[in-house]
N, C-alpha and C positions, 0 to 999 in steps of 0.2 A: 388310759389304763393306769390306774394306779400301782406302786411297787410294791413290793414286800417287804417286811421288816428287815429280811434278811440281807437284800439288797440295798437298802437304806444306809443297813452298817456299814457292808464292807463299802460305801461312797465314804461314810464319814472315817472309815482307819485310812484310805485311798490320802485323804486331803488330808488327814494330820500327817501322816508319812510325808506330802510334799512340802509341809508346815515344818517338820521336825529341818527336812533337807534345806532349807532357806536359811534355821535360826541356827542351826550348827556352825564353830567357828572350823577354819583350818585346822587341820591335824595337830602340826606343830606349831602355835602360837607363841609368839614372844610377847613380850611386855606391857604394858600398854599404850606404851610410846609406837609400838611397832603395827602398821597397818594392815586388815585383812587382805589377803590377793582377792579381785576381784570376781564374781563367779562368769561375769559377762566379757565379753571382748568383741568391741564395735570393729566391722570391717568396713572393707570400701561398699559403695552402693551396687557397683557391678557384681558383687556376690551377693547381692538380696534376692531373697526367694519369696515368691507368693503362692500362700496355700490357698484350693481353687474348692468349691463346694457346688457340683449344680451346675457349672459353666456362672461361676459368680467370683470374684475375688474375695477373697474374708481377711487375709490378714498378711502383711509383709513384714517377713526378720530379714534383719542387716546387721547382725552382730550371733556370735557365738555363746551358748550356754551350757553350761556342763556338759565342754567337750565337742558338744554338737555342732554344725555347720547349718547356715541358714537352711542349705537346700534338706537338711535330715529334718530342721526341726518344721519345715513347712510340710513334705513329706507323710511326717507322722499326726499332724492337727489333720490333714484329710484323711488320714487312716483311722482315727480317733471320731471324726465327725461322720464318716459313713458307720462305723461300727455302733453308734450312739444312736444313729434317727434309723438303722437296722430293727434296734428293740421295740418294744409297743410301746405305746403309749405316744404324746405329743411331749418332744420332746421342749426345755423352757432353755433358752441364753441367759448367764447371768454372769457373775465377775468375783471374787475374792480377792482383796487386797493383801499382797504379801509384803517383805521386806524388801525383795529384791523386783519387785513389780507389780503386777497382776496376772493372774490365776483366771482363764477363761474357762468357766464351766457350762455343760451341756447337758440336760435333766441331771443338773448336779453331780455330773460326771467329767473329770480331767479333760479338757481338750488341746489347751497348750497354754503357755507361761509367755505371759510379754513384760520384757525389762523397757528399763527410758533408752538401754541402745538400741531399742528397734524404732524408736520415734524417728520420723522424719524433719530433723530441724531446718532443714533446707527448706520448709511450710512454713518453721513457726508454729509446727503443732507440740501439743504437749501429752503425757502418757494420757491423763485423762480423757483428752481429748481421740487420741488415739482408741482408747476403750471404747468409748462410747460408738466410736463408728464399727471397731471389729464387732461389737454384739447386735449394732443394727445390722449390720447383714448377715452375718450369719442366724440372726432370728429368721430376717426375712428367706433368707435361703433354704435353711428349714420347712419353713410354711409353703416356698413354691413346690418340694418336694412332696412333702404330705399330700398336698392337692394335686398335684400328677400323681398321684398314685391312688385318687380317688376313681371310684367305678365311671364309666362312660366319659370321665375328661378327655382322653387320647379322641375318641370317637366322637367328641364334640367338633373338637378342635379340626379333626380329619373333615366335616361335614362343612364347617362354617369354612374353610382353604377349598372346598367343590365349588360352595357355595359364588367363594369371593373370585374364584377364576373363571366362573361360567359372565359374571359380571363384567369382568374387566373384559375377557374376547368380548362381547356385549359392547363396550363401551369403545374401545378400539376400531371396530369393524364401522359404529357410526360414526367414531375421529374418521374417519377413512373417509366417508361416505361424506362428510361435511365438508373436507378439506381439498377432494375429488370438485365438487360441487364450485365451492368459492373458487379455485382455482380456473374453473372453465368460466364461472360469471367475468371473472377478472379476465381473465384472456380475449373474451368478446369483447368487453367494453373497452379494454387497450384498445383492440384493433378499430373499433369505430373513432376511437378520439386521434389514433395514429393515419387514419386517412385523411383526416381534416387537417393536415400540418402540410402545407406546401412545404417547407422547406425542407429538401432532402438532408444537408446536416443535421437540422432539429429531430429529423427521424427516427435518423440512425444514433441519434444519442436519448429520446425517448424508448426504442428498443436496447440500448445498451441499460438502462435504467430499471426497463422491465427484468430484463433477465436478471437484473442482482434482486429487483424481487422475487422473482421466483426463488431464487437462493436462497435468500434471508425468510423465506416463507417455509421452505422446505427444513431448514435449519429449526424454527419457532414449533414446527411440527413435530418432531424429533425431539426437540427439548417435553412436549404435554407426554408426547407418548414415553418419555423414559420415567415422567415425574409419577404416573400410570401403574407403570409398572413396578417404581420403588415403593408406592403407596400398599400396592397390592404385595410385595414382599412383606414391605415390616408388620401387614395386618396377619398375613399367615406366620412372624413369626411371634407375634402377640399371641396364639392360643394354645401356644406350647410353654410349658413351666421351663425349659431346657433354654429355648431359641428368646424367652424375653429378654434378657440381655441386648442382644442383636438389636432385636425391635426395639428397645430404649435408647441402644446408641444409633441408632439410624434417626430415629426421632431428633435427637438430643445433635446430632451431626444437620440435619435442614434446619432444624429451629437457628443453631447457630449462624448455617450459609445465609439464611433468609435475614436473620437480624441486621449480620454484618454486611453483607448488598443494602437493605434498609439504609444503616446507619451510612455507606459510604455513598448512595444516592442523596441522601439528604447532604449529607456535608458537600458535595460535590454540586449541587441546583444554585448555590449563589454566585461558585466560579464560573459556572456555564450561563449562565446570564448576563454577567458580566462582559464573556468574550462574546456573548452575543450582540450586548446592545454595540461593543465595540465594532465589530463586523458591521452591526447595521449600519453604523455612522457610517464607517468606511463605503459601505454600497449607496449612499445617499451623495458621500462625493463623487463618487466615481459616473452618477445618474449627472449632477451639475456638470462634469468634465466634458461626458459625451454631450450634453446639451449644450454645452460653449462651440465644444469643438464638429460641430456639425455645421456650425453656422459661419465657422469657418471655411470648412470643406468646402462648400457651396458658393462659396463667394463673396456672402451677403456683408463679413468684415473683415479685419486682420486684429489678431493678439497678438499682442507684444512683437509685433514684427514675425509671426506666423503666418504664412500665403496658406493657398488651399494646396499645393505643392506637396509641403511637411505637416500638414493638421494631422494627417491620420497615423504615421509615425511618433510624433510626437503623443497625440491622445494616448495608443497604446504604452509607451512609457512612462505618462505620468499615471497612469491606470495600476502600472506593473508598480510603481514606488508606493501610492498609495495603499495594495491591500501588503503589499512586504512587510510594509510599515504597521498595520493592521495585527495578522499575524504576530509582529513579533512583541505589539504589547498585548496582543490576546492570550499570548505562548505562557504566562506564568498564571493566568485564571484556567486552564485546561487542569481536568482531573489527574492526579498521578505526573505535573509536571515537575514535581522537586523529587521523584526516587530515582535511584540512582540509575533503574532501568532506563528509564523516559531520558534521562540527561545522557547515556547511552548510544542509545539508538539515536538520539539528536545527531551526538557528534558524529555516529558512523555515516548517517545521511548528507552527513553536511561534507563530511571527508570526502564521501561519495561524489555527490556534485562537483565539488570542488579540483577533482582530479579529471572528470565526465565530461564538465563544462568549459573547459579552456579553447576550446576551438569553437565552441560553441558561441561563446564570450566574445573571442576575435572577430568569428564572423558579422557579431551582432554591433559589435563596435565599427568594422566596416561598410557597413549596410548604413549606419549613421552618418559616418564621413562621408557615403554617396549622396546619403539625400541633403543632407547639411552643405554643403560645400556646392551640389547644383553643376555637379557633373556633367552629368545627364541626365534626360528628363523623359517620363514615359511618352512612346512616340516619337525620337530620336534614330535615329539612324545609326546604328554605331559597327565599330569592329573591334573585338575583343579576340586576340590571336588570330589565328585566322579563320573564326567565325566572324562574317556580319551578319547584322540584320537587325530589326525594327524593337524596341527596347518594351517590353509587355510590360513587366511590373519589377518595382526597386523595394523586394522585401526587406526582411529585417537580417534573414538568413542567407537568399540568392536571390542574382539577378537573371530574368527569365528575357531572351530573346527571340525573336521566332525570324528564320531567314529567308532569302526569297523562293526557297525551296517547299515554304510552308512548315519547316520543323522547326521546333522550338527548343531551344539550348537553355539548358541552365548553368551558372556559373556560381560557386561560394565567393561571397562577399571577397573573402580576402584574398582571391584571386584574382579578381577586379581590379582592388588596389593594387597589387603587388605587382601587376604586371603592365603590357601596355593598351593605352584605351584610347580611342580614335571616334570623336566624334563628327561625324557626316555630316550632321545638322547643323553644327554651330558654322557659322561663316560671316567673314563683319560686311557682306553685305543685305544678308538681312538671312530670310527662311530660303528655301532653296538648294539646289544639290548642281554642281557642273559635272559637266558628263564629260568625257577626254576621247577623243578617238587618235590616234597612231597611224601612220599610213607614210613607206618611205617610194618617192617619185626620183625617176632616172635626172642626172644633169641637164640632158637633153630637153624638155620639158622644162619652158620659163615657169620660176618661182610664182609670178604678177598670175601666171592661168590656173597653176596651181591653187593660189589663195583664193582664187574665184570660184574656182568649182568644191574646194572646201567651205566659204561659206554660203554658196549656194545651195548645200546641202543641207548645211545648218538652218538655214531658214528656210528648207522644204518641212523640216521634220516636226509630229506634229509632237507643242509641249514646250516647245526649245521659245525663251522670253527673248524677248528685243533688249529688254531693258534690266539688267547689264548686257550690251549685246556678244555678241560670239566675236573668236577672233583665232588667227592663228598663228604658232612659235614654231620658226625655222631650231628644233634642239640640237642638231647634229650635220655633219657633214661627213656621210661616211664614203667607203672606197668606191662605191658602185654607187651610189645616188644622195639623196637628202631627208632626214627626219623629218617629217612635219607633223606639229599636234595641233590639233582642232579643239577648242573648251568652247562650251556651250552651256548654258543654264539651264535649267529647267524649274517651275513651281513646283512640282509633288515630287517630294523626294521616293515614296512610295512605287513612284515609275521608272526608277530610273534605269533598271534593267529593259524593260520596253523600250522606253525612248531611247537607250542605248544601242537595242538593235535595231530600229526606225534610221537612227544616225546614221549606221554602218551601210543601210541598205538605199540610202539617199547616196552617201560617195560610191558604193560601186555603180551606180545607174548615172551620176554626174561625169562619172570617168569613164564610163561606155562610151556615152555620149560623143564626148569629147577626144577617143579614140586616144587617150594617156591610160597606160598601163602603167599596175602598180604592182609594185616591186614585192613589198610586203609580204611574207617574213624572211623567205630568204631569197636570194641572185646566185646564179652560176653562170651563167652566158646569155647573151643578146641572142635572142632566137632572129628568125628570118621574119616573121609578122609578129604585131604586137598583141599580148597577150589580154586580149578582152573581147567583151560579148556583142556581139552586133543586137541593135538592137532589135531585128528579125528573130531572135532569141532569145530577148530577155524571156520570155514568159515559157520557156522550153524549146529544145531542137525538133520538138515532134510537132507546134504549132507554129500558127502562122507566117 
């Protein structure tokens, strides 16, 4: 709609009055040596004010003018700019160059005054520069105005947000329906490829595997359906003149996440390659190591003065140096390894360990000295305090015993060391275990019939070798009668609890026999008959 002439003028007496207020000097001028005061006075940035048109920014002051403070003269530019696109007509942006800056007009009407102290030098912009951007928007914010305010856009806009939400529940309900689906395919074919794993470990760490994908699946699900929903936000807030703003910076906010993921995937694929091929190599030696050291295990030769003994100890530690080593040249090809985070969380893991692992350390250093050094050897006999029993396995962490009770004792390594360790096995006449029996005989009783029926015993019993043969030690002579020990060998160290009570029950039927009573464990007086079993009774007082 065009103006009227009358309206025309009073714009043009409006702009020369703010023309006159520009070229006028100070009241009281001096000389011409003497400088005008300035009309403007730049503040700090924390008092800049930005005037808003539309839910649109159009212009920021940082500096005082005639008097005013940013936040009045921002203020009054939206008081000026709703007042302006109020009237008919479409309203036009344009500019006026003054003395003291630029003169923003609006269908040739005052809107507000920008001096060079509202430039942002902290850009490197300049007024010009600055103009030109407050008239592009405030044009364009103009023009979203007018067009909100055209017939049926509200009711557009309201139809295509129906439109766009019956789509998304739509599109959601078959995310649902799809992810329901693959989920159950996957869960069956897990389970058919998880029963063909004999190995119960490999199992239970294939089902520990699945369930992080369930995780990481459920997680990727949750990532379509928010991406879904933000799509379907910024389209409904596109069809409002008000809410595009919003929709431009929601646009303008993924374009940027998505560039800069782009840009740091790409920068990030030659590191990750790198520590990969390095990884590889490392798993290609570790493949040679275990294929050395298997052929060890087995017999078939010796490394470097490695039995099959320490092959499997030793593989595991050159196994542990190799990926360590791995690691820690892969450690600076990893994404994010030089910020200060990554270097960070390094040290606090490493602190961690390092305070965690000390005993951990000992033990493992312990568990070396056992196998090294040839201690003891699985299948040993041993006593470790006052547990014995048969020597299971010499891990890295504990050594595992099981006794003739059938339990199995574990002990940490450096307990083993540190304290005392008794090996049953070793003996320098060859493999074998001697058995002891104890048994004290009255004075009365020649020593020569005693030794008889001690090792007549010995060589009833079944186990007991010839060769070293048995024999026996007068150890004591005490008040009431005499010590006697009995040693005897045996092959299987295994029995020696059996063959021990075999021993025992061969001397009391040799000194039935024999009608010598044994004194054993304690004496208090010479009864009237000697105290032993007729043989009418060895087999019970109720039989034969």
């Amino acid at each position: 709609m065009r103006a009227s002439p009358t309206v025309v003028l009073r714009r043009l007496l409006r702009l020369a009055l703010v023309c006159l207020v520009f070229a006028l000097p100070p009241a009281h001028a001096t000389p011409a040596t003497t400088v005008a005061a300035p009309a403007t006075v730049r503040t700090a940035d924390p008092d800049a004010a930005t005037a808003r048109f539309f839910n649109r920014d159009i212009a920021t002051f940082r500096s005082r003018f005639l008097g005013n403070t940013p936040e009045m003269r921002a203020r009054a530019a939206e008081a000026n700019i709703e007042r302006i696109v109020e009237q008919a007509g479409v309203a036009k942006a344009t500019y006026q160059p003054a003395p003291q800056g630029v003169i923003i007009l609006l269908d040739g009407q005052l809107v507000t005054v920008v001096t060079p102290a509202d430039v942002d030098s902290l850009r490197n912009e300049t007024l010009d520069k600055t103009r030109d951007g407050i008239l592009l928007r405030l044009g364009d914010a103009v023009r979203e105005a007018e067009t909100a305010r055209a017939p049926g856009r509200l009711a557009r806009g309201i139809g295509w947000c129906i439109a766009a939400t019956a789509l998304v529940l739509l599109a959601l309900w078959i995310l649902r329906f799809v992810f329901a689906h693959l989920r159950t395919r996957a869960d069956a074919w897990t389970k058919a490829r998880l029963s063909r794993i004999p190995n119960e470990s490999a199992r239970h760490m294939a089902l520990a595997f699945m369930a992080s994908g369930r995780g990481f699946a459920r997680v990727f699900a949750w990532i379509v359906v928010l991406f879904v929903v933000e799509e379907w936000l910024r389209f409904c807030f596109a069809q409002f003149a008000w809410t595009q703003p919003w929709a431009g910076a929601m646009t303008g906010w993924m374009a940027g996440r998505l560039s800069k993921w782009g840009n740091a995937i790409l920068h990030a694929v030659p590191g990750l390659v790198t520590a990969l091929v390095i990884l590889l190599v490392a798993r290609v030696f570790v493949q040679a190591i275990r294929l050395a050291f298997q052929g060890v295990e087995h017999g078939r030769f010796r490394l470097i003065g490695i039995d099959s003994q320490v092959a499997e100890p030793t593989r595991k530690l050159i196994v542990v140096v190799v990926w360590l080593f791995a690691l820690a040249m892969a450690y600076p090809y990893l994404p994010g390894a030089e910020t200060d985070a990554f270097k960070g969380l390094s040290l606090f893991v490493g602190l961690m360990v390092s305070l965690g692992a000390s005993s951990i350390v000992g033990q493992a250093a312990g568990g070396f000295t056992l196998l090294y050094s040839r201690t003891m050897n699985v299948g040993d006999v041993v006593r470790i305090g006052e547990a014995e029993g048969t020597v299971q396995q010499i891990g890295l962490f504990t050594t595992r015993i099981r006794t003739p009770m059938g339990v199995e004792v574990s002990f940490p390594n450096n307990v083993v060391m540190g304290g005392k360790l008794e090996n049953l096995s070793r003996a320098p006449d060859g493999a074998g275990f001697w058995l002891q029996a104890i048994a004290v005989i009255g004075y009365e009783v020649p020593w020569r019939q005693v030794h008889r029926l001690l090792m007549d015993a010995a060589h009833a019993t079944p186990g007991v070798v010839d060769a070293p043969a048995p024999f026996v030690l007068q150890t004591a002579l005490g008040d009431f009668g005499i010590e006697y020990r009995l040693r005897a060998r045996i092959a299987d160290v295994e029995q020696r609890w059996i063959a021990l009570s075999a021993l025992h029950a061969q001397i009391q039927d040799a000194f039935n026999a024999a009608g010598v009573q044994i004194m054993t464990p304690h004496y208090e007086g010479d009864p009237e008959t000697a105290k032993i079993v007729p043989r009418a009774h060895w087999e019970g007082h109720g039989e034969g």
